[in-house]
VMD Tcl script that builds the backbone (N, CA, C; Angstrom):
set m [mol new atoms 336]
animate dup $m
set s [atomselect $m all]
$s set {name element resname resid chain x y z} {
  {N N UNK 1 A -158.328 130.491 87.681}
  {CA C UNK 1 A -158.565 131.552 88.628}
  {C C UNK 1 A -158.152 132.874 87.983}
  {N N UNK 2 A -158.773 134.019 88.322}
  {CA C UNK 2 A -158.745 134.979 87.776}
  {C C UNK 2 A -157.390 135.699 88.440}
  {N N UNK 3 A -156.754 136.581 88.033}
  {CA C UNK 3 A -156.247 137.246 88.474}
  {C C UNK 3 A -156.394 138.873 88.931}
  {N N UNK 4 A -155.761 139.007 90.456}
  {CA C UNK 4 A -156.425 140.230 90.672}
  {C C UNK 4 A -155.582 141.570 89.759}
  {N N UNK 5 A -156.655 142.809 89.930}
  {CA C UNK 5 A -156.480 144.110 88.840}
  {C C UNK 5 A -155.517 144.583 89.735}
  {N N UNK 6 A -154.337 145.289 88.548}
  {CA C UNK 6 A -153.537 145.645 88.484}
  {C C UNK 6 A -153.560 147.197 89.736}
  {N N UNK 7 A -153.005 148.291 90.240}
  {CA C UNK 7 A -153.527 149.501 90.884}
  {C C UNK 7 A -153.955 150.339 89.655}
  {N N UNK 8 A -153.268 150.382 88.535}
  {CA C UNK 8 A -153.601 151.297 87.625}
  {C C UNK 8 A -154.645 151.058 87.095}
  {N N UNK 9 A -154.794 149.392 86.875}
  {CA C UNK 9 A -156.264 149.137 86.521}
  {C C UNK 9 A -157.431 149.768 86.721}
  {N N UNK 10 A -157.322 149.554 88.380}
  {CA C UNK 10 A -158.299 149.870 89.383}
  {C C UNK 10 A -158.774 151.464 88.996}
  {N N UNK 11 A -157.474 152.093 88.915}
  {CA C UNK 11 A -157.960 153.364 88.777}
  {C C UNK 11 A -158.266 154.114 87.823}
  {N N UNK 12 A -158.286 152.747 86.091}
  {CA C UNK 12 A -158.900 153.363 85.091}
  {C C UNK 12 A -160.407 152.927 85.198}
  {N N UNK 13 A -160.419 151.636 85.786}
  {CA C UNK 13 A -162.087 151.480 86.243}
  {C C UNK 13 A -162.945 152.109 86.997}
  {N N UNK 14 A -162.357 152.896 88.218}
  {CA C UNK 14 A -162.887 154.014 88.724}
  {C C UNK 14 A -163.333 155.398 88.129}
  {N N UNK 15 A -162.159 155.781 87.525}
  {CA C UNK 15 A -162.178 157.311 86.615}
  {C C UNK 15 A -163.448 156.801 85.479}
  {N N UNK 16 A -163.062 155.505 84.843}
  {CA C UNK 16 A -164.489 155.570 83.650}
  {C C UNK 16 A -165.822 155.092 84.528}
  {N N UNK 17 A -166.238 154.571 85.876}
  {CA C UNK 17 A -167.127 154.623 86.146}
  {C C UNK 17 A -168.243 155.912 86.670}
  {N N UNK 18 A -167.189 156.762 86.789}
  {CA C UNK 18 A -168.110 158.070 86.720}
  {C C UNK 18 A -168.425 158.686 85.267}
  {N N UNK 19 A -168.312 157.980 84.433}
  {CA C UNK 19 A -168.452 158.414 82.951}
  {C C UNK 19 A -169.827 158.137 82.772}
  {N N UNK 20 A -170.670 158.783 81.981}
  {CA C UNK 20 A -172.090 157.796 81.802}
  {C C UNK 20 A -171.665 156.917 81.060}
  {N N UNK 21 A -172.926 155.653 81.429}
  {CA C UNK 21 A -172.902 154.184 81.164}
  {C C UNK 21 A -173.025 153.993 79.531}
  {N N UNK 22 A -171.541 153.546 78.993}
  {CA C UNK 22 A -171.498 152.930 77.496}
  {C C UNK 22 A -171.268 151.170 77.501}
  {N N UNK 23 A -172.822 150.886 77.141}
  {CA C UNK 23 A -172.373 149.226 77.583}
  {C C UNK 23 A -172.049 148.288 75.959}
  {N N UNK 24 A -171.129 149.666 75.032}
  {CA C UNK 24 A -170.572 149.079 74.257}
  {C C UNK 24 A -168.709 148.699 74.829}
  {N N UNK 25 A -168.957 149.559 76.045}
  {CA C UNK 25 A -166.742 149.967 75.896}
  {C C UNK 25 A -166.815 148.793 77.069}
  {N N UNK 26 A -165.417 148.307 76.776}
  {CA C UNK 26 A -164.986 146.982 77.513}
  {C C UNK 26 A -165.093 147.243 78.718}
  {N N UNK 27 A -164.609 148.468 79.100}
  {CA C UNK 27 A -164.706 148.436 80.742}
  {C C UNK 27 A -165.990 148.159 81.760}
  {N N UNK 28 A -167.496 148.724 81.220}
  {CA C UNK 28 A -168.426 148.059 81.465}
  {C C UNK 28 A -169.040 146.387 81.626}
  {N N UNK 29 A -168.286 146.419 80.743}
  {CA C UNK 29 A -168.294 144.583 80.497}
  {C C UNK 29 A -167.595 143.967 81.163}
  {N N UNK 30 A -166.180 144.573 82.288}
  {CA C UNK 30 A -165.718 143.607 82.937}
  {C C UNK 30 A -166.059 143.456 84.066}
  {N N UNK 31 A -166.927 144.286 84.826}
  {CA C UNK 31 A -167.011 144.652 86.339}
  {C C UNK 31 A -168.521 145.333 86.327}
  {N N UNK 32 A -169.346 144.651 87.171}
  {CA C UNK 32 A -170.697 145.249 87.619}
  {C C UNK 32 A -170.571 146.069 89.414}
  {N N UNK 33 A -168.933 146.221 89.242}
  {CA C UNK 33 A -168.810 146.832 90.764}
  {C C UNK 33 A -169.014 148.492 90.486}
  {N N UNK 34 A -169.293 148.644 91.834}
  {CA C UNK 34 A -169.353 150.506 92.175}
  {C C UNK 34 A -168.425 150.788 92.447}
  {N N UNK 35 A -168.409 152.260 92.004}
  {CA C UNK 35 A -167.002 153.416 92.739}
  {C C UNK 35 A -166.326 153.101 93.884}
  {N N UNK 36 A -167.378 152.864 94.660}
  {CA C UNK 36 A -166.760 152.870 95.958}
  {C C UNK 36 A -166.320 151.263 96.140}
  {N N UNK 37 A -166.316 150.254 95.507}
  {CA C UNK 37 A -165.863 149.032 95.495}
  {C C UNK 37 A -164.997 148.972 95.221}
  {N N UNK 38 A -164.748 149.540 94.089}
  {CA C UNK 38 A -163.311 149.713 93.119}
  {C C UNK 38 A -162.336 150.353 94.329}
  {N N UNK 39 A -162.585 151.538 94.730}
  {CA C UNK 39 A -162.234 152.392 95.959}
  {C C UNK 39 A -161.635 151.313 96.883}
  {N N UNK 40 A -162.524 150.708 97.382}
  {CA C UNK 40 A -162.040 149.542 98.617}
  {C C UNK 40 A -161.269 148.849 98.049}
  {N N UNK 41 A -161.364 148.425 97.091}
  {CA C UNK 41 A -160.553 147.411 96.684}
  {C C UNK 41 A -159.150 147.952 96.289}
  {N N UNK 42 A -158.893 149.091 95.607}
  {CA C UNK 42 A -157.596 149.983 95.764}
  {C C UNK 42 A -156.619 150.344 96.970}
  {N N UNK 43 A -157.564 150.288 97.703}
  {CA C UNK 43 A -156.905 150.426 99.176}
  {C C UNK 43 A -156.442 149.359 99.580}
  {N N UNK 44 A -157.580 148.732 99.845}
  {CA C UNK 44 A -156.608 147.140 100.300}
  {C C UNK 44 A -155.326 147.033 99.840}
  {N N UNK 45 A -155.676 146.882 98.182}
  {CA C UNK 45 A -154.174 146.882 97.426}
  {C C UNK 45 A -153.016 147.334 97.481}
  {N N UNK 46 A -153.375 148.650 97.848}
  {CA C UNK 46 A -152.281 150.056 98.209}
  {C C UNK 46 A -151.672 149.469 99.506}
  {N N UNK 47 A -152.332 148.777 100.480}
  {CA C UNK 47 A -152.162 148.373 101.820}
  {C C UNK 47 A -150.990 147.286 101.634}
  {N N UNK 48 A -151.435 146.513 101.271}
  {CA C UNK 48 A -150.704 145.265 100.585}
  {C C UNK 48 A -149.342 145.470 99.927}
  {N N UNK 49 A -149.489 146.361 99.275}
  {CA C UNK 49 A -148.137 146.478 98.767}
  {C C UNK 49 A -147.129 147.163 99.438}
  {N N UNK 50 A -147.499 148.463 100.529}
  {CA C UNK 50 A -146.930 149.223 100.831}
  {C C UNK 50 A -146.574 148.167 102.286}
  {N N UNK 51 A -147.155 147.314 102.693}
  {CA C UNK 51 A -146.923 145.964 103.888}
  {C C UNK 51 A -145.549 145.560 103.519}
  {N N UNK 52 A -145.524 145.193 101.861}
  {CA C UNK 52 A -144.653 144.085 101.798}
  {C C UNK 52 A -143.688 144.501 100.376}
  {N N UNK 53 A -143.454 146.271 101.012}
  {CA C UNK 53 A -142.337 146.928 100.506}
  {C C UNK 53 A -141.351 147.761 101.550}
  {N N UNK 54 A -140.352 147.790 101.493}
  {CA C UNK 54 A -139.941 148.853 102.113}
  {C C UNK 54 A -139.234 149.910 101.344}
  {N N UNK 55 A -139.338 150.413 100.411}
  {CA C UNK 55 A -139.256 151.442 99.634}
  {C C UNK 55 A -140.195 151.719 98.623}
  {N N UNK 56 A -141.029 152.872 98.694}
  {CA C UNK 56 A -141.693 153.082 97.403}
  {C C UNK 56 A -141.590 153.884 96.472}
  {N N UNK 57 A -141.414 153.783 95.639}
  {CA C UNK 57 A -140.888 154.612 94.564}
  {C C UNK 57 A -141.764 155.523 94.160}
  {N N UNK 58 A -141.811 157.057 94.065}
  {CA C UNK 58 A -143.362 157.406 92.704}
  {C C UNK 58 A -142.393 158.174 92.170}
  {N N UNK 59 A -143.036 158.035 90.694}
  {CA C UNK 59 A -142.457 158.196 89.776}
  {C C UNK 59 A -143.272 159.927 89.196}
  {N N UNK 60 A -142.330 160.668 88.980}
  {CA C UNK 60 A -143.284 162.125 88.746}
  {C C UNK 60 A -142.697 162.856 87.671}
  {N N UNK 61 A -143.852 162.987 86.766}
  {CA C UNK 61 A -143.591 163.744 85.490}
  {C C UNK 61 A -142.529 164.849 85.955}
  {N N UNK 62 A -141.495 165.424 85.230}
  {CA C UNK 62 A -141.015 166.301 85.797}
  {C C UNK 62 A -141.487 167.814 85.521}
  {N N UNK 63 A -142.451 168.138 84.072}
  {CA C UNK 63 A -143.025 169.027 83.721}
  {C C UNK 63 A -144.091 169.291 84.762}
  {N N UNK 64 A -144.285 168.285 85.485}
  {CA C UNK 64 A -145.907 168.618 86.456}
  {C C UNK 64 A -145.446 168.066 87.330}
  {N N UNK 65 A -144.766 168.352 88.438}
  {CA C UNK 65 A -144.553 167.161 89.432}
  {C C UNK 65 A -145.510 167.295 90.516}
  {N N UNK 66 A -146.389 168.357 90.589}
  {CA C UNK 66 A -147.671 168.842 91.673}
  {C C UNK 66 A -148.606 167.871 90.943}
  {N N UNK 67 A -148.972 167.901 89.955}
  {CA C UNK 67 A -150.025 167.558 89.251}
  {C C UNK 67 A -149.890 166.503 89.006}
  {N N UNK 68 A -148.673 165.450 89.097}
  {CA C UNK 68 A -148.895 163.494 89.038}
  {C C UNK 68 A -148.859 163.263 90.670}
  {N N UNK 69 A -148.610 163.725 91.210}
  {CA C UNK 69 A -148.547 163.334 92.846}
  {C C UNK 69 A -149.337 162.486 93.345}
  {N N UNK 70 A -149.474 161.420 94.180}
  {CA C UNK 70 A -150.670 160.650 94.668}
  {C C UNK 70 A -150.399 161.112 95.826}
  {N N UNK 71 A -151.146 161.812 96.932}
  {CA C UNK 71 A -150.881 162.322 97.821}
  {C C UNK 71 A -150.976 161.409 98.805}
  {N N UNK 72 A -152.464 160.011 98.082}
  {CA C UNK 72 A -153.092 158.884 99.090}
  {C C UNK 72 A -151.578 158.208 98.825}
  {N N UNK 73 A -151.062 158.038 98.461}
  {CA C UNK 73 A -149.641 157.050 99.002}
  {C C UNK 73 A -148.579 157.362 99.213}
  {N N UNK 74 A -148.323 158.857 99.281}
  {CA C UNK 74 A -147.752 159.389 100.182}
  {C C UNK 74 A -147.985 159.459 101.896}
  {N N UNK 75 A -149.272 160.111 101.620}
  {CA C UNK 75 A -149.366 159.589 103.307}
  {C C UNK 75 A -149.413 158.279 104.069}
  {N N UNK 76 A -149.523 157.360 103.440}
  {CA C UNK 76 A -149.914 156.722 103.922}
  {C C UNK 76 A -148.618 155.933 103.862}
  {N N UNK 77 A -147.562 156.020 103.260}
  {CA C UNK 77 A -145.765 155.594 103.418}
  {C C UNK 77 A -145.452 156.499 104.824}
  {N N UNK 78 A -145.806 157.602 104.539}
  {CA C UNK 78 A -145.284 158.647 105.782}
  {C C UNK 78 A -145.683 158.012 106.731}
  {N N UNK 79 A -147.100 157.522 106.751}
  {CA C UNK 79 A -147.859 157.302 108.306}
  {C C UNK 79 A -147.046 155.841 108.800}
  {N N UNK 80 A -146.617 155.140 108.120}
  {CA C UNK 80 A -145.398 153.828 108.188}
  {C C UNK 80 A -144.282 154.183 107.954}
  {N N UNK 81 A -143.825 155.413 108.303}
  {CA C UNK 81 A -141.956 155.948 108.471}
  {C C UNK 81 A -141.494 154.949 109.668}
  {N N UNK 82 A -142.168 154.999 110.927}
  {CA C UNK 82 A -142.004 154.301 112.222}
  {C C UNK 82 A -141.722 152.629 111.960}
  {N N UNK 83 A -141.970 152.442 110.604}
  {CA C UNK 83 A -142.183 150.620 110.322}
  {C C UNK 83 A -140.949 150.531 109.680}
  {N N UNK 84 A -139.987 151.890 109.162}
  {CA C UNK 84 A -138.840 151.649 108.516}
  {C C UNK 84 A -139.568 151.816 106.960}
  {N N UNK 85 A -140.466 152.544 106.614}
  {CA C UNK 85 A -140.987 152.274 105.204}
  {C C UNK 85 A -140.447 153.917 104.509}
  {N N UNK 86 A -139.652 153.578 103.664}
  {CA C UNK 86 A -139.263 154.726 103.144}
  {C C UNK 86 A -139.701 155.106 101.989}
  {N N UNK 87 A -140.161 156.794 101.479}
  {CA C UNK 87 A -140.760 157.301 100.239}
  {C C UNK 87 A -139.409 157.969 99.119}
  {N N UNK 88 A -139.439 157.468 97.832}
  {CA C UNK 88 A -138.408 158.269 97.068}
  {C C UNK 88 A -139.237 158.754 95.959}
  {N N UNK 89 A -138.895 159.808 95.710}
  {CA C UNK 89 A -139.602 160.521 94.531}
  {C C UNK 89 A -138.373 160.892 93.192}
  {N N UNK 90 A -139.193 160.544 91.948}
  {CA C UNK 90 A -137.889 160.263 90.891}
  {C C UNK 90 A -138.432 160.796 89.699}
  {N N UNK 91 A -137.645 161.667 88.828}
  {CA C UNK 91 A -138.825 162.596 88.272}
  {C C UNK 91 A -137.734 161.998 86.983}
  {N N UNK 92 A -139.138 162.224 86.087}
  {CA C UNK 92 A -139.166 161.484 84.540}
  {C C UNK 92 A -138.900 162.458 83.272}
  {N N UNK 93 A -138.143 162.381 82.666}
  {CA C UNK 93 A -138.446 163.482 81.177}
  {C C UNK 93 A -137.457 164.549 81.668}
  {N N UNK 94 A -136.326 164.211 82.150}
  {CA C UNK 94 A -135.500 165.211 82.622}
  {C C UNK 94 A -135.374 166.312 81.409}
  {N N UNK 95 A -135.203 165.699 80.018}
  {CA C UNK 95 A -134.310 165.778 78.927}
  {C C UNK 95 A -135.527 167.767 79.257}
  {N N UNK 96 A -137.076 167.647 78.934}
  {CA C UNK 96 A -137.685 168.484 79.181}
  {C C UNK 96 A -138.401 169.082 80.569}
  {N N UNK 97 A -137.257 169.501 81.295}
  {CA C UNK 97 A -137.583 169.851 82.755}
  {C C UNK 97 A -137.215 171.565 82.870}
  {N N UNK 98 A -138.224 171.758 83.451}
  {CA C UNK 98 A -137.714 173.268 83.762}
  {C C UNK 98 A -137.323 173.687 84.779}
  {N N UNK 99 A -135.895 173.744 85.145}
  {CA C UNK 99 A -135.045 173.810 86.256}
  {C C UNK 99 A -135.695 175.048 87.377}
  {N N UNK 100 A -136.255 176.181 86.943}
  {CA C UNK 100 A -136.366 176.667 87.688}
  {C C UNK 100 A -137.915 176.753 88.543}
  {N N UNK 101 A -139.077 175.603 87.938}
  {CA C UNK 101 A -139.662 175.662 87.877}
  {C C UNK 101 A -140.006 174.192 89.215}
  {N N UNK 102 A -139.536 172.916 88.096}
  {CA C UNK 102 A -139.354 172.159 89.142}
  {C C UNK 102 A -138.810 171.719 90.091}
  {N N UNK 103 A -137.512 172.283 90.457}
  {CA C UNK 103 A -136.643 171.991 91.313}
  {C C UNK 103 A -137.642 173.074 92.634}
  {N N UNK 104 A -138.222 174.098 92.179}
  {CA C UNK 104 A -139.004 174.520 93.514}
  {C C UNK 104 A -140.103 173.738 93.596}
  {N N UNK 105 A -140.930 172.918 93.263}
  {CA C UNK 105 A -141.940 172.731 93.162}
  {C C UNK 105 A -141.472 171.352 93.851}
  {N N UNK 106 A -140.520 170.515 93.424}
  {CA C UNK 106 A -140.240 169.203 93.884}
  {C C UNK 106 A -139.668 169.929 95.189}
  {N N UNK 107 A -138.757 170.050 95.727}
  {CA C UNK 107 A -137.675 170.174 96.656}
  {C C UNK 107 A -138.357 171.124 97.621}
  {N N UNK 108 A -139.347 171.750 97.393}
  {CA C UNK 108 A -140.126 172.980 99.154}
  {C C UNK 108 A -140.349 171.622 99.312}
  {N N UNK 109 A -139.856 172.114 101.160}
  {CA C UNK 109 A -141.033 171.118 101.994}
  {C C UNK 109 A -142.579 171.937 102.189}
  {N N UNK 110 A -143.263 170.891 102.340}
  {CA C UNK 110 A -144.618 170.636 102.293}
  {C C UNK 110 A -145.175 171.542 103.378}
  {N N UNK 111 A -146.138 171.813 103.445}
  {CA C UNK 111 A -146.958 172.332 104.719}
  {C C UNK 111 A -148.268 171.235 105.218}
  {N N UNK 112 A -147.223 170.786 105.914}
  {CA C UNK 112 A -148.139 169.469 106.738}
  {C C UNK 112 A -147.930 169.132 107.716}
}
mol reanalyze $m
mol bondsrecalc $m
mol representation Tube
mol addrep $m
């Protein structure tokens, strides 16, 4: 039995399916699914895991912490605060962080 794709998987098979079609590169060769399959099938996944976690971790460059954000699993931890599902955000590459840069960028609250 096969085993199911990884989330990151999913979402390098998505990003190269909007690429035009190279039916030399492996990723063509593993999956005759569409965008939007891949899509469904990410979600589910995202669903699944965030069911049968109660903490999720994302992990955020600290040079870009706007720019690694998944916003889709953020909300969707937020929208399960009421289930006890809690979000932590944990930023990477301290050694090159720019204090004055990311500590505003991580730490404003949001406008939502």
């Amino acid at each position: 039995m096969a085993s199911e794709p990884t989330l990151s998987s999913l979402a390098v098979l998505a990003s190269s399916s909007s690429l035009p079609e190279d039916h030399t590169s492996p990723s063509s060769a593993l999956t005759g699914k569409t965008k939007e399959q891949l899509r469904k099938h990410y979600l589910r996944t995202l669903h699944k895991v965030i069911d049968q976690s109660d903490i999720v971790i994302l992990v955020l460059d600290a040079r870009d912490p706007e720019g690694c954000r998944s916003r889709l699993v953020e909300e969707e931890v937020r929208r399960r605060e009421c289930e006890g599902k809690k979000l932590v955000f944990v930023l990477n590459k301290i050694g090159e962080f720019c204090y004055s840069v990311g500590l505003t960028s991580v730490f404003t609250p949001s406008q939502t």
